[in-house]
Residue frames as a rotation matrix with the C-alpha (Angstrom) as fourth column:
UNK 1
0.858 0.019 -0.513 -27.61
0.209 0.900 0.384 47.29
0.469 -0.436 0.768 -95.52
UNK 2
0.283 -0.758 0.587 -24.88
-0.916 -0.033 0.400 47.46
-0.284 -0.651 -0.704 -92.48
UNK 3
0.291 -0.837 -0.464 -22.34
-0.359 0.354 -0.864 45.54
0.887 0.418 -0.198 -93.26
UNK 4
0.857 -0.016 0.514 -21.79
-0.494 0.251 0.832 43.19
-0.142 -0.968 0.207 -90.19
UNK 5
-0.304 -0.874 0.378 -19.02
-0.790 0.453 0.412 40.47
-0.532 -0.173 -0.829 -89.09
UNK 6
-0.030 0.634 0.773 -21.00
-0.192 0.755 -0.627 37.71
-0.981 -0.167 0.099 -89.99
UNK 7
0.919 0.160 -0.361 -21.77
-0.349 -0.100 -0.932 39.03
-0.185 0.982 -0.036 -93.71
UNK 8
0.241 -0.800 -0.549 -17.73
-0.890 0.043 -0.454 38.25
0.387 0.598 -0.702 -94.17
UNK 9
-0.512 -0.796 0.322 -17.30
-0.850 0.524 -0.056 35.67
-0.125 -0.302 -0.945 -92.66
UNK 10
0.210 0.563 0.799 -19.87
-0.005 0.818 -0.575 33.74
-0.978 0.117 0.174 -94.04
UNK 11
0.961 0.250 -0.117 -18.89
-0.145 0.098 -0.985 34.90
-0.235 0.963 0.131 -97.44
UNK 12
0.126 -0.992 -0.006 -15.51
-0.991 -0.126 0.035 34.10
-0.035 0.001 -0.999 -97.00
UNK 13
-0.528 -0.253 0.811 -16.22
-0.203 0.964 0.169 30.45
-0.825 -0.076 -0.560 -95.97
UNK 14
0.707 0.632 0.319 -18.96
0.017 0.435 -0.900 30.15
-0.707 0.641 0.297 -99.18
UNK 15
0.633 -0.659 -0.406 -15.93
-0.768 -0.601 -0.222 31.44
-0.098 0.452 -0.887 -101.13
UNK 16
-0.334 -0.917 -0.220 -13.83
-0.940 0.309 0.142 29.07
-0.062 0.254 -0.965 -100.05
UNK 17
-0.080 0.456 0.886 -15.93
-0.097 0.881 -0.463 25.97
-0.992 -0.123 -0.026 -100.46
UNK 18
0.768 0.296 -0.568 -16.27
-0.315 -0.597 -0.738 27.27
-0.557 0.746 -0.365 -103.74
UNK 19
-0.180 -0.918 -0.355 -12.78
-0.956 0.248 -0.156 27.19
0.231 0.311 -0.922 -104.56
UNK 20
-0.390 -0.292 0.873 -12.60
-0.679 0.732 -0.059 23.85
-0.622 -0.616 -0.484 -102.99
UNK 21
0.357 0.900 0.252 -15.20
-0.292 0.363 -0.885 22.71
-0.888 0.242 0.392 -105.28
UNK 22
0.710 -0.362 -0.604 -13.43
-0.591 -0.773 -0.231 24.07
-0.383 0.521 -0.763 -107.87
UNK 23
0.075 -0.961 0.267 -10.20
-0.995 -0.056 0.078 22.40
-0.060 -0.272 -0.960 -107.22
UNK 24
-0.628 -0.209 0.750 -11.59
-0.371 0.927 -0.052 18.92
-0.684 -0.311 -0.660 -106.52
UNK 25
0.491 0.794 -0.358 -13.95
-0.683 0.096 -0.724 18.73
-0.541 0.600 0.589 -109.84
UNK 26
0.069 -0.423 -0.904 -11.20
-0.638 0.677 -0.366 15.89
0.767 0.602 -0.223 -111.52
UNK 27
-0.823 -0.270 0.499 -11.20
-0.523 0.702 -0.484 13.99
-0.220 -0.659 -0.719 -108.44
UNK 28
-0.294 0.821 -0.488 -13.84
-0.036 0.501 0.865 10.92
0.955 0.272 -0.118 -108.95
UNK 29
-0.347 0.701 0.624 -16.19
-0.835 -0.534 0.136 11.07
0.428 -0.473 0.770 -106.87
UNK 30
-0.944 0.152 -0.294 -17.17
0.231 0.938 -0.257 6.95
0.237 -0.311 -0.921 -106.51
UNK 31
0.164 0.901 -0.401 -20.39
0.228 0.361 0.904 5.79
0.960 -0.240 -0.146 -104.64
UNK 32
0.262 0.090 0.961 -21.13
-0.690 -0.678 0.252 5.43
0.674 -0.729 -0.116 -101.04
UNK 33
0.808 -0.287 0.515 -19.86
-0.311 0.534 0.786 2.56
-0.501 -0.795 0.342 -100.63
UNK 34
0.200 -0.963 0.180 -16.61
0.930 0.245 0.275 2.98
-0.309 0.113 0.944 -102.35
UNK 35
0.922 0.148 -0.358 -15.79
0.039 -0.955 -0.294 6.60
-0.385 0.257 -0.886 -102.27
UNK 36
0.646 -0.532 0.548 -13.58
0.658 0.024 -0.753 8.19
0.388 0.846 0.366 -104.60
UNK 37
-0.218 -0.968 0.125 -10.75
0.934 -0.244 -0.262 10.52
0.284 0.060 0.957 -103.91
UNK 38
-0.736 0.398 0.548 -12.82
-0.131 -0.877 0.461 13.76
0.665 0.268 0.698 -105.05
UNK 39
0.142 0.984 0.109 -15.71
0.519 -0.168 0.838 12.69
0.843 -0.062 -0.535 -102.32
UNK 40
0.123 -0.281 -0.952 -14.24
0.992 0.041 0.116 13.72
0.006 -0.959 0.284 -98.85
UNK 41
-0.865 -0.440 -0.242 -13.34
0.411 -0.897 0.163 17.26
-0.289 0.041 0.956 -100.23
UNK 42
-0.769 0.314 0.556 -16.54
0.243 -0.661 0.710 17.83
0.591 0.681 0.432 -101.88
UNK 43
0.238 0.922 -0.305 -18.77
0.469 0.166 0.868 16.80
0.851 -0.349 -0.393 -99.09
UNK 44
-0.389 -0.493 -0.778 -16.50
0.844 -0.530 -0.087 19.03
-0.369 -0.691 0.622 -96.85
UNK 45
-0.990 -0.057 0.126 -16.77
0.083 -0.974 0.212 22.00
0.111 0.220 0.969 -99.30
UNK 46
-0.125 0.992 -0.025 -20.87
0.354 0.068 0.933 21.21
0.927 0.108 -0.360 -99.74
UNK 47
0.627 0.451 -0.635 -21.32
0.756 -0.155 0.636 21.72
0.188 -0.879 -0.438 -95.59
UNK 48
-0.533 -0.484 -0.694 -18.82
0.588 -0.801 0.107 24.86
-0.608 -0.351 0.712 -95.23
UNK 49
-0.854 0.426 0.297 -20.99
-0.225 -0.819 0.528 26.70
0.469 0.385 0.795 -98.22
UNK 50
0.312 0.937 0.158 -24.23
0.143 -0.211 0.967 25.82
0.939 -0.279 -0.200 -96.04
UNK 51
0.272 0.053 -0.961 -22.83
0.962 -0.038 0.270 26.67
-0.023 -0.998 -0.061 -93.05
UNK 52
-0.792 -0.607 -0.059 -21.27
0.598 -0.792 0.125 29.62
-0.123 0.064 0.990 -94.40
UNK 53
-0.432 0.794 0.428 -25.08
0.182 -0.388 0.903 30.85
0.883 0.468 0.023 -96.00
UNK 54
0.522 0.596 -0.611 -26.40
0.771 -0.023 0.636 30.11
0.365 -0.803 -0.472 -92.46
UNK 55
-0.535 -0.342 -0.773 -23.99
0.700 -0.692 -0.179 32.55
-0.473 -0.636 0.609 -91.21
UNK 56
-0.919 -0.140 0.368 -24.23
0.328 -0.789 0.519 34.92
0.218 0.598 0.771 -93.76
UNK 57
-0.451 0.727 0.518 -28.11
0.284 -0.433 0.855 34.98
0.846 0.533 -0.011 -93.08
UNK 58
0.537 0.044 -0.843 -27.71
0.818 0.220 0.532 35.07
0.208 -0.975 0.082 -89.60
UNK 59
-0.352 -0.926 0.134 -25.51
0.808 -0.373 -0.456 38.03
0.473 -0.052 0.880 -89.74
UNK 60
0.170 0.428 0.888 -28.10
-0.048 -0.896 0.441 40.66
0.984 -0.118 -0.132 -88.41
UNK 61
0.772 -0.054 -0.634 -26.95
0.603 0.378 0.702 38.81
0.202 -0.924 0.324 -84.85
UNK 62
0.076 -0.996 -0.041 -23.34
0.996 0.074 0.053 39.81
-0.050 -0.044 0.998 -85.10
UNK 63
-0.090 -0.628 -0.773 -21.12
0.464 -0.713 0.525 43.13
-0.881 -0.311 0.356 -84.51
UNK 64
0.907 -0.123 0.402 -21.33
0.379 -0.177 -0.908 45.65
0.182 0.977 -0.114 -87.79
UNK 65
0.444 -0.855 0.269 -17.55
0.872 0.343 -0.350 45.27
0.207 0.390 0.897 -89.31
UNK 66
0.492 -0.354 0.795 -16.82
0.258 -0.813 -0.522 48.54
0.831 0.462 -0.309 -88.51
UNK 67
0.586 0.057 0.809 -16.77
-0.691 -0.485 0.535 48.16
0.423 -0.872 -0.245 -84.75
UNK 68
0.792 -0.551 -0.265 -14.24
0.541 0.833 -0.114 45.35
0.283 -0.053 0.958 -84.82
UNK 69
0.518 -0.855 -0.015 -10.82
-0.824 -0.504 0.260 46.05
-0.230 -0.123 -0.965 -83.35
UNK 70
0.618 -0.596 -0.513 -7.95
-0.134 0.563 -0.816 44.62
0.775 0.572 0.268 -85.27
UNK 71
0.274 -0.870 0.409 -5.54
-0.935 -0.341 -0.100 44.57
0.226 -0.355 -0.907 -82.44
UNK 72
0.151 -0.607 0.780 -4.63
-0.076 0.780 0.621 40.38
-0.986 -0.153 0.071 -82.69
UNK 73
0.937 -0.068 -0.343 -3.50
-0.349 -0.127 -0.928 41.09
0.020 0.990 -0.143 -86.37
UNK 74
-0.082 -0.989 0.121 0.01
-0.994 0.072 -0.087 40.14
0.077 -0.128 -0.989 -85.30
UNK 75
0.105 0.229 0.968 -1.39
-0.427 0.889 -0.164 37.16
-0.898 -0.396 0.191 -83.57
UNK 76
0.846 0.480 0.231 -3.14
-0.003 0.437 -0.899 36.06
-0.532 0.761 0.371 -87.14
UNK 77
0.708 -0.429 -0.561 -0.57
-0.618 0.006 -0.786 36.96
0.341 0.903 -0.261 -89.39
UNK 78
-0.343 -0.886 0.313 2.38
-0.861 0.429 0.272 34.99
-0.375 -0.177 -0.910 -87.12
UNK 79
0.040 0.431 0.902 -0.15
-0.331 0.857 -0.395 32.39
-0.943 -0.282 0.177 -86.76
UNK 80
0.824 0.155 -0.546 -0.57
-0.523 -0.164 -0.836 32.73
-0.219 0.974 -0.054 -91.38
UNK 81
0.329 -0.893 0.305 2.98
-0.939 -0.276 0.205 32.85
-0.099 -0.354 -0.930 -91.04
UNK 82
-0.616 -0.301 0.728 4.31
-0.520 0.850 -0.088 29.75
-0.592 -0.433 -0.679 -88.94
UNK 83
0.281 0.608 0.742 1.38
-0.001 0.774 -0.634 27.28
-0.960 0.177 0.218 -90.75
UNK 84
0.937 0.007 -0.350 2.32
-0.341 -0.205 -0.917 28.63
-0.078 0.979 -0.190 -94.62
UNK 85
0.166 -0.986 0.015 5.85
-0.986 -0.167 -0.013 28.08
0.016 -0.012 -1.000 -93.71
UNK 86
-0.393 -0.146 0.908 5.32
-0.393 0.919 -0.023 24.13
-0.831 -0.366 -0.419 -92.31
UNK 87
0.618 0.740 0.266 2.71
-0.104 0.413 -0.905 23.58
-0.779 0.531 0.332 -95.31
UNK 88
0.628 -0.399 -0.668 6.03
-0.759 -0.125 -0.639 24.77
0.171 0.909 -0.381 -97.82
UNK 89
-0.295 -0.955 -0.028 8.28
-0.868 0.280 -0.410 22.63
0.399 -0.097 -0.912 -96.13
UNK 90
0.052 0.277 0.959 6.30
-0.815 0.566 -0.119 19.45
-0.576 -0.776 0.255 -95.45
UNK 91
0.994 -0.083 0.068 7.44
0.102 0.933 -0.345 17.23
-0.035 0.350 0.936 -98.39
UNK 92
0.387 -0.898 0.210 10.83
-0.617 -0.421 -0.665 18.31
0.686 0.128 -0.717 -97.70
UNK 93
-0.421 -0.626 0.656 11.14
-0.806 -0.073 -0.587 17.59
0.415 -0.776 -0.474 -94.22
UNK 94
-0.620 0.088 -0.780 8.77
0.222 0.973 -0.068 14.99
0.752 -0.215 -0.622 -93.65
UNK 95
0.229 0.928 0.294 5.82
0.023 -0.307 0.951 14.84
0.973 -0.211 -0.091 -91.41
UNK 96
0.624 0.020 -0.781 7.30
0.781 -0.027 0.624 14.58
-0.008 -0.999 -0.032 -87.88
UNK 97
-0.627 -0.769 -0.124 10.05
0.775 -0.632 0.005 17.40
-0.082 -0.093 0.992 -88.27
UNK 98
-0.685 0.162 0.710 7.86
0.250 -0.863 0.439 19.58
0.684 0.478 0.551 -90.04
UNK 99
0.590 0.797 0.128 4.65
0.171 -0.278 0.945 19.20
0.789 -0.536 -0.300 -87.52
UNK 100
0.094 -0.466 -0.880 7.46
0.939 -0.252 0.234 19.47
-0.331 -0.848 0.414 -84.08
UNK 101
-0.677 -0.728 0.106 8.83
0.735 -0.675 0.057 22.47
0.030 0.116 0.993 -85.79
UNK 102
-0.269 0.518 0.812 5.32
-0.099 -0.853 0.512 24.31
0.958 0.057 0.280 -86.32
UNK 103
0.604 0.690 -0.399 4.15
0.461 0.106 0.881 23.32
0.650 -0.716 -0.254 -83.21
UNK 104
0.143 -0.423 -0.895 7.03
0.924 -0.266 0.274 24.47
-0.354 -0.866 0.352 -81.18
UNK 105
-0.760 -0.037 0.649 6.89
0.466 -0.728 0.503 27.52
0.454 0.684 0.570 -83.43
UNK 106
0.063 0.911 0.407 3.20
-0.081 -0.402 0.912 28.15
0.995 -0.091 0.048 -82.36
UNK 107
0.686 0.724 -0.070 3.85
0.284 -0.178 0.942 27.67
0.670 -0.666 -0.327 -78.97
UNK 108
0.153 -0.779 -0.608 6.90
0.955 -0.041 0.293 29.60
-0.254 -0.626 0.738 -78.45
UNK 109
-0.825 -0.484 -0.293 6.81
0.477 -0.873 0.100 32.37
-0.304 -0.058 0.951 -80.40
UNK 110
-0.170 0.929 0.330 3.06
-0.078 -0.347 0.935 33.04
0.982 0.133 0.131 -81.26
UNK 111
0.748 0.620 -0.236 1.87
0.312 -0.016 0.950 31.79
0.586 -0.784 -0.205 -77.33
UNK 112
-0.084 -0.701 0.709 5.34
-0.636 -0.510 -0.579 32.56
0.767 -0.499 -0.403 -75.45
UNK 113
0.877 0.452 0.165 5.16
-0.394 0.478 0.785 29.37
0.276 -0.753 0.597 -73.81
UNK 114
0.347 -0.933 0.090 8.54
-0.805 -0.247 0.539 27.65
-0.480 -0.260 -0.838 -72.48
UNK 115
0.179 -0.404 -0.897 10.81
-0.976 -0.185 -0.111 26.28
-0.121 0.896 -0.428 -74.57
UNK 116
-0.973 -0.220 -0.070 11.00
-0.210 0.970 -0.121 22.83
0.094 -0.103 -0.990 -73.13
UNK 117
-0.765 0.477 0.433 8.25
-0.221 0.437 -0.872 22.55
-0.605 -0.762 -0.229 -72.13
UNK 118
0.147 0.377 -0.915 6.66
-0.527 -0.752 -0.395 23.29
-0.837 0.540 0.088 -75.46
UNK 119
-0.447 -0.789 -0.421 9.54
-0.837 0.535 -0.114 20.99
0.315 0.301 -0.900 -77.06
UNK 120
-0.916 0.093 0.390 8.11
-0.181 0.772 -0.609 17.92
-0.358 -0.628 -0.691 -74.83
UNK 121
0.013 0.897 -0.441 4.36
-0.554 -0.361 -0.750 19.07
-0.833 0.254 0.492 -75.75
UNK 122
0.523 0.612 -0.593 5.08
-0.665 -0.142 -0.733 18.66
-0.533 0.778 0.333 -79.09
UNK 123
-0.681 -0.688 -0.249 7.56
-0.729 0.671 0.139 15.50
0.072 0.276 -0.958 -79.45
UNK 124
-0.828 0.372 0.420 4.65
0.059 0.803 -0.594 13.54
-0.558 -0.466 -0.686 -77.45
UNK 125
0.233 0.894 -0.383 1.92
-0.300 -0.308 -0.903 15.14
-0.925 0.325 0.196 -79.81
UNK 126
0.043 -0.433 -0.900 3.56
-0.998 0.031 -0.063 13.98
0.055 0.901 -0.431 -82.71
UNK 127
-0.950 -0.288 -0.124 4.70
-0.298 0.952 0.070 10.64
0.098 0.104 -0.990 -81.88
UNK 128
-0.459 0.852 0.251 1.08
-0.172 0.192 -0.966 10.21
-0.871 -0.487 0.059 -80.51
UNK 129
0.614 0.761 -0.212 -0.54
-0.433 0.100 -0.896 10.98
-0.660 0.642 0.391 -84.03
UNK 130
-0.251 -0.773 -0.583 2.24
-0.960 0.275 0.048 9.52
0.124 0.571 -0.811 -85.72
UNK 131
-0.839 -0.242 0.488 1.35
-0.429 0.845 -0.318 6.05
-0.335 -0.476 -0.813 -84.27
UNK 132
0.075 0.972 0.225 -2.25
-0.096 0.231 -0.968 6.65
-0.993 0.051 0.110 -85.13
UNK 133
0.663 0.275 -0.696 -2.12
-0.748 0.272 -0.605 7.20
0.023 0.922 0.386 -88.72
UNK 134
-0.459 -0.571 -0.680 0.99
-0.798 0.602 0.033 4.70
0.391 0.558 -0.732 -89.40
UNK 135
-0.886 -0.022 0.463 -0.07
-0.398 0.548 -0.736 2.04
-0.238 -0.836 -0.494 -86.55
UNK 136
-0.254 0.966 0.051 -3.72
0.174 0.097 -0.980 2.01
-0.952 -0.240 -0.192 -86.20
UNK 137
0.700 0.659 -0.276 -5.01
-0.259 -0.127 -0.958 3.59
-0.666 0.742 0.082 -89.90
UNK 138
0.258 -0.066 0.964 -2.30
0.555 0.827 -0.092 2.24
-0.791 0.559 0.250 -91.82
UNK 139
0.825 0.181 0.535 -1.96
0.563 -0.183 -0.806 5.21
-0.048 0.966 -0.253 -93.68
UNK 140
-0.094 -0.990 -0.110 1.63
0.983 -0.110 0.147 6.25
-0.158 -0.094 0.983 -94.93
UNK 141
0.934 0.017 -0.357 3.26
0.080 -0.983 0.163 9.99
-0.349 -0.181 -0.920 -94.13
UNK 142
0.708 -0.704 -0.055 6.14
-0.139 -0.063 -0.988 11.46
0.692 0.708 -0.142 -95.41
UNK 143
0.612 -0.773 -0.165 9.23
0.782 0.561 0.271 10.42
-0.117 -0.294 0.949 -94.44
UNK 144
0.976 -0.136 -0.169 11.89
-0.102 -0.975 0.199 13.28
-0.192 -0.177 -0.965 -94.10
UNK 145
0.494 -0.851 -0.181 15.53
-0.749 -0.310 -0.586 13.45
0.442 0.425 -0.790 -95.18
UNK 146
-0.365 -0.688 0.627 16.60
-0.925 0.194 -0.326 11.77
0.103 -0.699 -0.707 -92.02
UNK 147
-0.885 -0.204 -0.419 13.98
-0.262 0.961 0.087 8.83
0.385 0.187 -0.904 -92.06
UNK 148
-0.580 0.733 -0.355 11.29
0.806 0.579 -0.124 10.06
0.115 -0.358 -0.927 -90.60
């Protein structure tokens, strides 16, 4: 068997649905009309391991893995990078500081876009979903040193 793209990257996502599974087995689960905690993750992780199988068996479509070129490895890893970094520091800093900071992160020094402009981008993208979850869904974010 050639080894294709597909073959990993479907077993990567079955993998990680796995885990997911894994992870969310003490969450209750509830009914369907009053879901539990544990149901939103599992019925996520359930459709990433069948979508992931469909890849995986679908994989005779796809490139074989050898003929890949790595050359946005930088890209990925900043991208790895900048998101691991906002995920350590988001009950620290609070959800608007931490999501401006990755975003103007990602689109200054991963896309090389300009610095205001970039800055604007991502004050209005923030306040925007900020409004939605607090406003509209009601549902509370952290709150950062400063108050918000």
């Amino acid at each position: 068997m050639n080894l294709r793209s597909d073959h990993v990257g479907g077993g990567a996502f079955v993998g990680f649905g796995v885990l997911v599974l894994a992870l969310s087995g003490d969450l209750p689960t509830g009914q369907l009309s009053m879901p539990g905690a544990g149901f939103l993750p599992k019925l996520i992780a359930a459709f990433t391991i069948i979508f992931g199988l469909a890849l995986f068996f679908r994989a005779r479509e796809s490139e074989p893995l050898s003929t890949l070129g790595w050359s946005d490895g930088k890209h990925a890893a900043l991208v790895i990078a900048i998101t691991a970094a906002a995920t350590a520091l988001y009950t620290s800093l609070g959800f608007i500081t931490t999501m401006m900071l990755m975003m103007i992160g990602l689109l200054v020094i991963v896309e090389r876009r300009n610095v205001l402009r970039a800055a604007l981008y991502s004050v209005c993208t923030v306040m925007v979903t900020y409004a939605v979850f607090v406003l509209v869904l009601k549902a509370p974010l952290l709150t950062g040193p400063l108050g918000f």
